[in-house]
N, CA, C and O of each residue as an XYZ file, in Angstrom:
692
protein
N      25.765     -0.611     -3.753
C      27.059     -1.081     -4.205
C      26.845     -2.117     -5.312
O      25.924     -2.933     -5.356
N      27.785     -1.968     -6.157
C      27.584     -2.429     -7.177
C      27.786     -4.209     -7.181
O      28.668     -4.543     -6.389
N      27.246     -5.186     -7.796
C      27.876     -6.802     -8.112
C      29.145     -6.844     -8.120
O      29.664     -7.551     -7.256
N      30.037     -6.114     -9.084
C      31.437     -6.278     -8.844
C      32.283     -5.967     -7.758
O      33.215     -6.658     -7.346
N      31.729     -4.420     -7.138
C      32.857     -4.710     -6.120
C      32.137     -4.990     -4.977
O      32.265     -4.276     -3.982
N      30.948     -6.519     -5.008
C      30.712     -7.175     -3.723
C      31.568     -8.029     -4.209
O      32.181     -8.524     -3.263
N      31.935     -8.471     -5.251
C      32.827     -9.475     -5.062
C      33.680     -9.460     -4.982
O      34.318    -10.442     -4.601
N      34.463     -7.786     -5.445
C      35.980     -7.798     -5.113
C      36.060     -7.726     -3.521
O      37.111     -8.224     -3.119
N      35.169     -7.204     -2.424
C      35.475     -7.105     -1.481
C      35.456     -8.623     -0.612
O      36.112     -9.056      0.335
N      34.348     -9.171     -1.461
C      33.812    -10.701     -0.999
C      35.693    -10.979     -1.090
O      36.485    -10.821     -0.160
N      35.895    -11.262     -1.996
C      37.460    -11.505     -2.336
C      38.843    -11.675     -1.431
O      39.701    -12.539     -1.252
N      38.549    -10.355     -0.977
C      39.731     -9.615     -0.248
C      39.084     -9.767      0.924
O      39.796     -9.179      1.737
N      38.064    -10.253      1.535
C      37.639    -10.930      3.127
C      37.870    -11.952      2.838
O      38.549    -12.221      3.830
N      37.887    -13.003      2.159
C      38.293    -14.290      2.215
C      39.738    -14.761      1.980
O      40.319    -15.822      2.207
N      40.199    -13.295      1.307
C      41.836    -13.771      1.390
C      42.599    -13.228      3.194
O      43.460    -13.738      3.911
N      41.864    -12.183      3.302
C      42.254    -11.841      4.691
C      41.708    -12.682      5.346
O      42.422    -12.620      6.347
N      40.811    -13.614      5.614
C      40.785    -14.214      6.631
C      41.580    -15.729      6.426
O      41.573    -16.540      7.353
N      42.085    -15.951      5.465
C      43.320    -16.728      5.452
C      44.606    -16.350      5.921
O      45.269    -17.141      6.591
N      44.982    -15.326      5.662
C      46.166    -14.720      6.085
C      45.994    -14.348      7.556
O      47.032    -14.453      8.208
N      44.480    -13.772      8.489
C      44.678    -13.916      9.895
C      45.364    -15.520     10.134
O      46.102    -15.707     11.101
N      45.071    -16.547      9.242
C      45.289    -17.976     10.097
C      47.090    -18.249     10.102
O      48.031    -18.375     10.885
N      46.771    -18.233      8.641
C      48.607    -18.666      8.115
C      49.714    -17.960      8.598
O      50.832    -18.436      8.795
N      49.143    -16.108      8.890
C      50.066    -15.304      9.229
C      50.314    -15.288     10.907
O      51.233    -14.648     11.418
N      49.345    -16.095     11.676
C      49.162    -15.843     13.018
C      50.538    -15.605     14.236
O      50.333    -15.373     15.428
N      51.673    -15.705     13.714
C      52.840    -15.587     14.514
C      53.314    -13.806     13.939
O      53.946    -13.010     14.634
N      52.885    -13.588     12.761
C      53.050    -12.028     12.410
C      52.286    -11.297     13.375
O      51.064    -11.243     13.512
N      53.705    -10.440     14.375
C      53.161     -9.525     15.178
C      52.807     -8.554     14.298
O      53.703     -8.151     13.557
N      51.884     -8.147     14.209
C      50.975     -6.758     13.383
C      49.281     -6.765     13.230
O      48.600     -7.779     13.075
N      48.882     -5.652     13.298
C      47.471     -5.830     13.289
C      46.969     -5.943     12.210
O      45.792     -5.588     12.145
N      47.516     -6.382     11.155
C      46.637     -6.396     10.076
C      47.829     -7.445      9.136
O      48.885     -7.008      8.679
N      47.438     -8.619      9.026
C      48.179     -9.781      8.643
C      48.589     -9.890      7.048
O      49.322    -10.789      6.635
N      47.965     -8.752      6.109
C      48.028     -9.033      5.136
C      47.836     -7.504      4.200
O      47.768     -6.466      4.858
N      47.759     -7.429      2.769
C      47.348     -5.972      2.841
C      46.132     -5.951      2.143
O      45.683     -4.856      1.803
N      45.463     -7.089      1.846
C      44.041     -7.352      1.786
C      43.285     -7.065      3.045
O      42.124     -6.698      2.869
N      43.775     -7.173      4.480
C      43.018     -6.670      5.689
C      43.606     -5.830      5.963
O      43.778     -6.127      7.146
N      44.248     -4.686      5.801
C      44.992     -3.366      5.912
C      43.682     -2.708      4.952
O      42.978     -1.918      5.580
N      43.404     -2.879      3.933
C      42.704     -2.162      2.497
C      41.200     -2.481      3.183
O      40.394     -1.551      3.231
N      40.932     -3.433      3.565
C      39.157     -3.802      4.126
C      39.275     -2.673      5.363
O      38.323     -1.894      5.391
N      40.296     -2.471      6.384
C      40.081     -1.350      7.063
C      39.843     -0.114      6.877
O      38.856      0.481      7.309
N      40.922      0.455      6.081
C      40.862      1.921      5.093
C      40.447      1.539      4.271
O      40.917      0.429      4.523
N      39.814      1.340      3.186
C      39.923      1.675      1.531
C      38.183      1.905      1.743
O      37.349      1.639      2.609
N      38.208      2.516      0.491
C      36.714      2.590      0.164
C      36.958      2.441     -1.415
O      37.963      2.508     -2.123
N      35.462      2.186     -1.677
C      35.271      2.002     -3.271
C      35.328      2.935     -4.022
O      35.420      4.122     -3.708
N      35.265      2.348     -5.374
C      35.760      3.593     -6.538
C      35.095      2.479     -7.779
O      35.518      1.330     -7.906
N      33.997      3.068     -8.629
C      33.347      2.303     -9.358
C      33.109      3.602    -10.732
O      32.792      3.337    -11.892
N      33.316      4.691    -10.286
C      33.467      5.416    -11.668
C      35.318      5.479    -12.338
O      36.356      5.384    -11.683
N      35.160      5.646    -13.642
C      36.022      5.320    -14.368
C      35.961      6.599    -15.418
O      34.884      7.041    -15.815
N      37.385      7.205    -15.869
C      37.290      8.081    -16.870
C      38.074      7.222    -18.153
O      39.255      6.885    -18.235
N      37.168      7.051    -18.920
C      37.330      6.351    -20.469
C      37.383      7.295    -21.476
O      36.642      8.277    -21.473
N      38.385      7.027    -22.534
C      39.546      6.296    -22.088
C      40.450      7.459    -20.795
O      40.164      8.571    -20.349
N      41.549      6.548    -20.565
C      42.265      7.126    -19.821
C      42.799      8.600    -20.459
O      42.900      8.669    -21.684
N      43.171      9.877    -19.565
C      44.046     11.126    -20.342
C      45.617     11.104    -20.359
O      46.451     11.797    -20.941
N      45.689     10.137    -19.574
C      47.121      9.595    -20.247
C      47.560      8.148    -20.427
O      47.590      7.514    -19.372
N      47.946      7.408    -21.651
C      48.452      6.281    -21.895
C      49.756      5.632    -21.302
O      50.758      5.687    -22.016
N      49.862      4.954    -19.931
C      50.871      3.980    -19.763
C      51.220      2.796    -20.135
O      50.557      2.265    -21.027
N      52.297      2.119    -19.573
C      53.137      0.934    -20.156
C      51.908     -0.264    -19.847
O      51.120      0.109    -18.978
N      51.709     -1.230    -20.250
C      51.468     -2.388    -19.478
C      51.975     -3.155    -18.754
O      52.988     -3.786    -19.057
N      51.216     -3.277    -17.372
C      52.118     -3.836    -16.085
C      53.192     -3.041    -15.128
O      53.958     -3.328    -14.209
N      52.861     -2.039    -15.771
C      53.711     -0.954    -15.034
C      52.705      0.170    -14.230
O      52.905      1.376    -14.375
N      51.752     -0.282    -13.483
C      50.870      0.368    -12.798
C      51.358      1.959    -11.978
O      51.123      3.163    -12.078
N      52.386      0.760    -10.927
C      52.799      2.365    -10.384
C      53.818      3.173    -10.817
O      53.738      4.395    -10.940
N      54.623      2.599    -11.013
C      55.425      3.664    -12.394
C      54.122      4.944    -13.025
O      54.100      6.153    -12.790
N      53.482      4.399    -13.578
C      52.610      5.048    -14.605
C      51.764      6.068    -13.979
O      51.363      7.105    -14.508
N      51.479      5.533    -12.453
C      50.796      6.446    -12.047
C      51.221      7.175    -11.070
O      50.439      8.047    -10.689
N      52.541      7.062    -10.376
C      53.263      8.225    -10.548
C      53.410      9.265    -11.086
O      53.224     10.405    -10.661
N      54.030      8.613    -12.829
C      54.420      9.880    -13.446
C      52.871     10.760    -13.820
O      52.954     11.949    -14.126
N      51.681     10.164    -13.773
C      50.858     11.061    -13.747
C      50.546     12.320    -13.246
O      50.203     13.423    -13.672
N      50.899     11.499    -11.690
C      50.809     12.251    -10.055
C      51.467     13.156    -10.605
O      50.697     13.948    -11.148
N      53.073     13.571    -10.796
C      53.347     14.995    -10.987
C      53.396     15.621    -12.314
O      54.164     16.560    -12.521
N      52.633     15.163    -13.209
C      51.957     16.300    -14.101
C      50.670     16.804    -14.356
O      50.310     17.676    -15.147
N      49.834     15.902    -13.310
C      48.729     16.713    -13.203
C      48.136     16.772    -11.023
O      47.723     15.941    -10.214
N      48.511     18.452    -10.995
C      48.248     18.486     -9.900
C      46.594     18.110     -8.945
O      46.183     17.927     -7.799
N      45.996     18.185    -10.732
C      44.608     17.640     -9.208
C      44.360     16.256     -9.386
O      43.238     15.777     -9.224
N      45.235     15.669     -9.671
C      45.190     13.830     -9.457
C      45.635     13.652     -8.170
O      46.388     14.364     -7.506
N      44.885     12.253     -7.794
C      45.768     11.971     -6.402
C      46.007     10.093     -6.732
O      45.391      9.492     -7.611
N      46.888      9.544     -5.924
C      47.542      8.509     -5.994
C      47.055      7.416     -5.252
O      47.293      7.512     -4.048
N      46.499      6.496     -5.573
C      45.872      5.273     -4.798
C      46.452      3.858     -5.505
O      46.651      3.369     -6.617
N      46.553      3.619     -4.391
C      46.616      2.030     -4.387
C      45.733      1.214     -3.685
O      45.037      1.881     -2.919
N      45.403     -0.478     -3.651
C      44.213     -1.241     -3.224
C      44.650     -2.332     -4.036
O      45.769     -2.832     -4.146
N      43.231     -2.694     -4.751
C      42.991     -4.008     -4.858
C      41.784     -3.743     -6.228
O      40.682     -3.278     -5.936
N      42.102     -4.066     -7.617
C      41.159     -4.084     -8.378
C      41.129     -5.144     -9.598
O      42.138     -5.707    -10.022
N      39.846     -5.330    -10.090
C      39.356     -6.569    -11.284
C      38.761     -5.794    -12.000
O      38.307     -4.651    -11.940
N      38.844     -6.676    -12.756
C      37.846     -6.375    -14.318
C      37.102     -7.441    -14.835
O      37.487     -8.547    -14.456
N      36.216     -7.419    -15.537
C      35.166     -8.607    -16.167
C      35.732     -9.979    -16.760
O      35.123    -11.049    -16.772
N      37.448     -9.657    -17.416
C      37.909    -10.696    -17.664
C      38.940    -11.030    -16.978
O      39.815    -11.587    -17.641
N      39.171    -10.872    -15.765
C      39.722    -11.249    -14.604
C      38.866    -11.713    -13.059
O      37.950    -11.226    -12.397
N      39.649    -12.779    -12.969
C      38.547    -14.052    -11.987
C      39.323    -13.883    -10.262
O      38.902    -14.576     -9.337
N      40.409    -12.928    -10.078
C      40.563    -12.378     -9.113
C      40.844    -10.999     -9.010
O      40.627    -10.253     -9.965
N      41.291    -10.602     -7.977
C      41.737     -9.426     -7.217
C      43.062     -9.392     -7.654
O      43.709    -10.438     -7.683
N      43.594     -8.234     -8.027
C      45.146     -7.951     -8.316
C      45.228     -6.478     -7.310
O      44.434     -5.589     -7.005
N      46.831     -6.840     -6.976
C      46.963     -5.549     -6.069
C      47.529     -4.234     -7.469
O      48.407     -4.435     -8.308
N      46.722     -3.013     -7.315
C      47.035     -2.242     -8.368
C      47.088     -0.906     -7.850
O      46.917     -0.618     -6.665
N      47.408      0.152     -9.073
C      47.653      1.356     -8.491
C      46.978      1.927     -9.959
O      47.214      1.510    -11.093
N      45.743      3.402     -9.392
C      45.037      3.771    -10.196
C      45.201      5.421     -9.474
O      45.473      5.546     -8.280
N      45.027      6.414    -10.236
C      44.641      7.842     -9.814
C      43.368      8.428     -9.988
O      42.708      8.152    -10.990
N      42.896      9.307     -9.014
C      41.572      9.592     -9.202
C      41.420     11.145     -9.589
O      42.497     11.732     -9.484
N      40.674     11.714     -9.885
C      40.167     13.485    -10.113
C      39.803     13.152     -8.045
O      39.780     12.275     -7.183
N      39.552     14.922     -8.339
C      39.186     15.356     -7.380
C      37.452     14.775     -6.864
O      36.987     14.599     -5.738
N      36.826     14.599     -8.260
C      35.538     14.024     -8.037
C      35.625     12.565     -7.333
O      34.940     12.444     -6.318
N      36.265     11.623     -7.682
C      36.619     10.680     -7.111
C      36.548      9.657     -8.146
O      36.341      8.493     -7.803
N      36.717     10.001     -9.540
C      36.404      8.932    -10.887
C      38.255      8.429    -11.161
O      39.301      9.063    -11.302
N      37.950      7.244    -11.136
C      39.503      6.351    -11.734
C      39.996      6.864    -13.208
O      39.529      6.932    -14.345
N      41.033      7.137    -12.628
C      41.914      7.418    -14.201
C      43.052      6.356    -13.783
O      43.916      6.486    -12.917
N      42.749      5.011    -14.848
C      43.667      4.174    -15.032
C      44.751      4.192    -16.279
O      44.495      3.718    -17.386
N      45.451      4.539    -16.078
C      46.648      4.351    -17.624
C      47.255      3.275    -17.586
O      48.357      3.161    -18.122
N      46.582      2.149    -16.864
C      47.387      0.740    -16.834
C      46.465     -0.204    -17.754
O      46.764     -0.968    -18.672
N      44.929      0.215    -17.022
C      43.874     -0.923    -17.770
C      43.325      0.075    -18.382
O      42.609      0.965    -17.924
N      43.877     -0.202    -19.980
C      43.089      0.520    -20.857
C      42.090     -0.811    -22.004
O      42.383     -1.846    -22.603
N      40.776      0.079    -21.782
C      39.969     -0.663    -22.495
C      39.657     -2.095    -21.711
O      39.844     -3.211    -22.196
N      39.196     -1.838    -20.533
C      39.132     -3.289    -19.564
C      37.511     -2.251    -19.483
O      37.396     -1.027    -19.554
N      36.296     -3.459    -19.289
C      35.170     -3.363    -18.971
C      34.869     -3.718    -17.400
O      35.755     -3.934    -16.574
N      33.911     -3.733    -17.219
C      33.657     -4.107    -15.844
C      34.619     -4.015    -14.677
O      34.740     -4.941    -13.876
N      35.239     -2.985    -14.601
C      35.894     -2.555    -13.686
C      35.839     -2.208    -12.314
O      34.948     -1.390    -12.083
N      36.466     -2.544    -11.376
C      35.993     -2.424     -9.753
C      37.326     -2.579     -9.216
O      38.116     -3.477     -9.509
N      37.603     -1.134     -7.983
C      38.706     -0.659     -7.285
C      38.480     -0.451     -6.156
O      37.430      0.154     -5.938
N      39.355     -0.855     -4.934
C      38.879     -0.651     -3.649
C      40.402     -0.150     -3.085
O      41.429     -0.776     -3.347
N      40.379      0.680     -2.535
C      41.797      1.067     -2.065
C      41.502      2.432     -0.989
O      40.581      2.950     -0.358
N      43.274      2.639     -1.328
C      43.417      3.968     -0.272
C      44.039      5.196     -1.184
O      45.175      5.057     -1.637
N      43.312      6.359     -1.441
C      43.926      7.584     -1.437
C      44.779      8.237     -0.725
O      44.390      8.946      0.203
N      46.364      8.082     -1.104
C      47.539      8.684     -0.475
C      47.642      9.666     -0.435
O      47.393     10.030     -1.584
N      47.933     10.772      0.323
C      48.891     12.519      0.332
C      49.548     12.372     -0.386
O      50.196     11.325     -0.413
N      49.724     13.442     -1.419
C      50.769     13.524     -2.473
C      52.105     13.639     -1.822
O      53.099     13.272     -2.449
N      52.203     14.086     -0.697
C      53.691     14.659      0.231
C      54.071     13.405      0.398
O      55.161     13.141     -0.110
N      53.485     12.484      0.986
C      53.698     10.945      1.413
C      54.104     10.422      0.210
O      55.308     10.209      0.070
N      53.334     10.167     -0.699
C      53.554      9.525     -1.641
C      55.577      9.842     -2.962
O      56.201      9.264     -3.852
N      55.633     10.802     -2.320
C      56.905     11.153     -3.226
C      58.192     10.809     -1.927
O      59.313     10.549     -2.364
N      58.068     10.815     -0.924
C      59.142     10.735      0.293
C      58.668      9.195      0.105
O      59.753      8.626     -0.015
N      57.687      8.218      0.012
C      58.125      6.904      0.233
C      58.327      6.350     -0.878
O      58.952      5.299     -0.738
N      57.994      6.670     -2.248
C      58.903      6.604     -3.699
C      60.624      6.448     -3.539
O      61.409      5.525     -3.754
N      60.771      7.913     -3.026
C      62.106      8.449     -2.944
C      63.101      7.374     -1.621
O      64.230      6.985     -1.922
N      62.530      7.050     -0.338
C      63.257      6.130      0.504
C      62.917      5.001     -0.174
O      63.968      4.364     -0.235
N      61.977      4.321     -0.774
C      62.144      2.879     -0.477
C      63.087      2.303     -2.291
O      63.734      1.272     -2.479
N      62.829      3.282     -3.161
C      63.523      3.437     -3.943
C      63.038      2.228     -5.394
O      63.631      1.552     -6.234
N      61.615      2.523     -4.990
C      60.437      1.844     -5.789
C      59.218      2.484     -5.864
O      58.793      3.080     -4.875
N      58.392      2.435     -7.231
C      57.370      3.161     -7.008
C      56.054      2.634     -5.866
O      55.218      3.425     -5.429
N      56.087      1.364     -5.565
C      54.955      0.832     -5.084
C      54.879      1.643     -3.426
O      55.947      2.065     -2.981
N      54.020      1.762     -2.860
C      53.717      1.834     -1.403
C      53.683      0.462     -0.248
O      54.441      0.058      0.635
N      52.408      0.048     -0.796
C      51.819     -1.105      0.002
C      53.166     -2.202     -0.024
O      53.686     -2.908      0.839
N      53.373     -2.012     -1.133
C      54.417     -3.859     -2.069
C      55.952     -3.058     -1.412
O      56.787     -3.960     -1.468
N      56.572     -1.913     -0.894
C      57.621     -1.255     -0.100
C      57.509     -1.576      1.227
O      58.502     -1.130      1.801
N      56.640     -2.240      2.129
C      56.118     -2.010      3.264
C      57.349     -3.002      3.615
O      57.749     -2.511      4.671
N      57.983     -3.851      3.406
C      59.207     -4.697      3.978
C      60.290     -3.980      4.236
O      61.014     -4.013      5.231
N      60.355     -3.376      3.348
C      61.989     -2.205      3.868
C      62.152     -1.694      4.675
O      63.235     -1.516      5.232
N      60.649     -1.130      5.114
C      60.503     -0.378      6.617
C      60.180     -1.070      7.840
O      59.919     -0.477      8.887
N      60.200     -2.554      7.688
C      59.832     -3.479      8.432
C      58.239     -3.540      8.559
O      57.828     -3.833      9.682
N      57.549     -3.369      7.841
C      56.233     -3.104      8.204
C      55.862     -2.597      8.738
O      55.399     -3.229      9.687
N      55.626     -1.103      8.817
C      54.684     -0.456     10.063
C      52.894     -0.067      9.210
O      51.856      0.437      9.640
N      53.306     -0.607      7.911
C      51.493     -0.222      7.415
C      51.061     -1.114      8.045
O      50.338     -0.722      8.960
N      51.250     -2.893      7.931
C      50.985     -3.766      8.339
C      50.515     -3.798      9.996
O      49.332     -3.833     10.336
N      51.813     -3.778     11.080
C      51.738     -3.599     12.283
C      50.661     -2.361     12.458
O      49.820     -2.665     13.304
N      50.522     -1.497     12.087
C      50.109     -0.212     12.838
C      49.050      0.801     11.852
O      48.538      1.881     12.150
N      48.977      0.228     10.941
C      48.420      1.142      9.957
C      48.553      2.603      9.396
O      49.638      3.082      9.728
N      47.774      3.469      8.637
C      48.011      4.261      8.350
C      48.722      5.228      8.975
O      49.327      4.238      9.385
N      49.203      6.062      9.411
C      49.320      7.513     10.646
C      48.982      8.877      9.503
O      48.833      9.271      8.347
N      49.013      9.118     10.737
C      48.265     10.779     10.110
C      49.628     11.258      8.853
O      50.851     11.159      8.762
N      48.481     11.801      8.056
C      49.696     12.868      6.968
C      49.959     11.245      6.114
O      51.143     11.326      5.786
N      49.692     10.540      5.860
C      49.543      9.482      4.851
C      48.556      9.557      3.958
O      48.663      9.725      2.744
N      47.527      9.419      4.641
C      46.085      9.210      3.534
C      45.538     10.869      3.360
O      45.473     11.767      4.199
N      45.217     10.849      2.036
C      44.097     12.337      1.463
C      42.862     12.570      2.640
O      41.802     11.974      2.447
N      43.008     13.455      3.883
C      41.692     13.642      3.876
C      40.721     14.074      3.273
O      39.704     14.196      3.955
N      40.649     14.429      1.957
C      39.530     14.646      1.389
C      38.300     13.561      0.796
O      37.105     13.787      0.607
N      39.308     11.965      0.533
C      38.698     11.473      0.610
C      38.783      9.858      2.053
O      38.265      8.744      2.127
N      39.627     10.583      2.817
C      39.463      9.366      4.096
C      39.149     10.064      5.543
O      40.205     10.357      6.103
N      38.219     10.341      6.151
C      37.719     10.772      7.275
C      38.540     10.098      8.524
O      38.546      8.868      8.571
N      39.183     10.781      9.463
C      39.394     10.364     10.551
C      38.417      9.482     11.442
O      38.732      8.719     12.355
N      37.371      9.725     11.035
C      36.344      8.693     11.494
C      36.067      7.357     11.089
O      35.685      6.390     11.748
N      36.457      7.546      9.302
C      36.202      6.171      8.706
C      38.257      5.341      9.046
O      38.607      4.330      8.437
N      38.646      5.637      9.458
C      40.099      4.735      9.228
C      39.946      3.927     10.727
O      39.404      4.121     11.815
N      40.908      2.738      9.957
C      40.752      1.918     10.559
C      39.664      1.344     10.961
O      39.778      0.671     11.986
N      38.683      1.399     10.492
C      37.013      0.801     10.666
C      37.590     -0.615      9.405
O      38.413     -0.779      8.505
N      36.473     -1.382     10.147
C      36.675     -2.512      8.884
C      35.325     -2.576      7.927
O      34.166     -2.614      8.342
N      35.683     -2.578      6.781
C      33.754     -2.645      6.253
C      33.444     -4.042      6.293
O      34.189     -4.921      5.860
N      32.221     -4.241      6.874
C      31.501     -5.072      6.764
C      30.648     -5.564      5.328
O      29.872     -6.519      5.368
């Protein structure tokens, strides 16, 4: 594993283990969505440069949405990612190929790049667009009262192709 994303993960364990303290009256198993993402997410350190399609700036999931339905073998993730001239973790939304390489149309021309997240079902991903009536997932989780938070993923959410019933809900160490 690469320097960068030991530190993005270094990152996102030290913000989750603040949020176990501060959040400690939040009934849910996972206090934050920095310790929701250390359970599921796995890394993503390849990158397709430049991006094959150009989005807005700051408009992450918007952008990668509209990717999602014009190219069917993209899939839709969200997490937690930095770049070389950024000194934290931002919560972001990036799409991957089937190989598992980042196609960002948000950070174009960012070096040193490092992504840790979760690969969504495309089925999921357009029904919780469509109810919460925003593109984000993770940053929607209030409308529904939290059940990513409380309870985590459930089946028919995450891509098994790239999240194993074996690896969810594991925390990486």
């Amino acid at each position: 594993m690469s320097e960068k994303m030991e530190k993005l993960r270094s990152y996102l364990k030290v913000h989750a283990e603040f949020c176990t303290t501060a959040n400690s009256r939040f009934d849910a198993q996972y206090k934050c969505n920095e310790s929701l993402i250390l359970a599921y997410g796995i890394p993503f350190e390849k990158r397709v440069d430049p991006a094959p399609i150009p989005g807005e700036p700051k408009s992450c999931y918007k952008n990668c949405y509209e990717g999602l339905l014009l190219h069917s073998n993209w899939h839709y993730c969200e997490g937690f990612a930095t770049h070389e001239n950024l000194p934290l973790a931002l919560i972001h939304a990036w799409l991957v190929n089937d190989r598992g390489e980042v196609i960002d149309p948000t950070w174009t021309n960012r070096g040193g790049t490092a992504y840790f997240g979760v690969v969504f079902e495309r089925k999921f991903v357009g029904e919780r667009v469509e109810a919460a009536r925003q593109y984000a997932i993770l940053d929607s989780d209030y409308k529904f009262d939290f059940p990513l938070l409380k309870y985590g993923f459930a089946d028919g959410m995450l891509n098994p192709k790239f999240h194993s019933r074996s690896r969810e809900g594991r925390r990486h160490e």
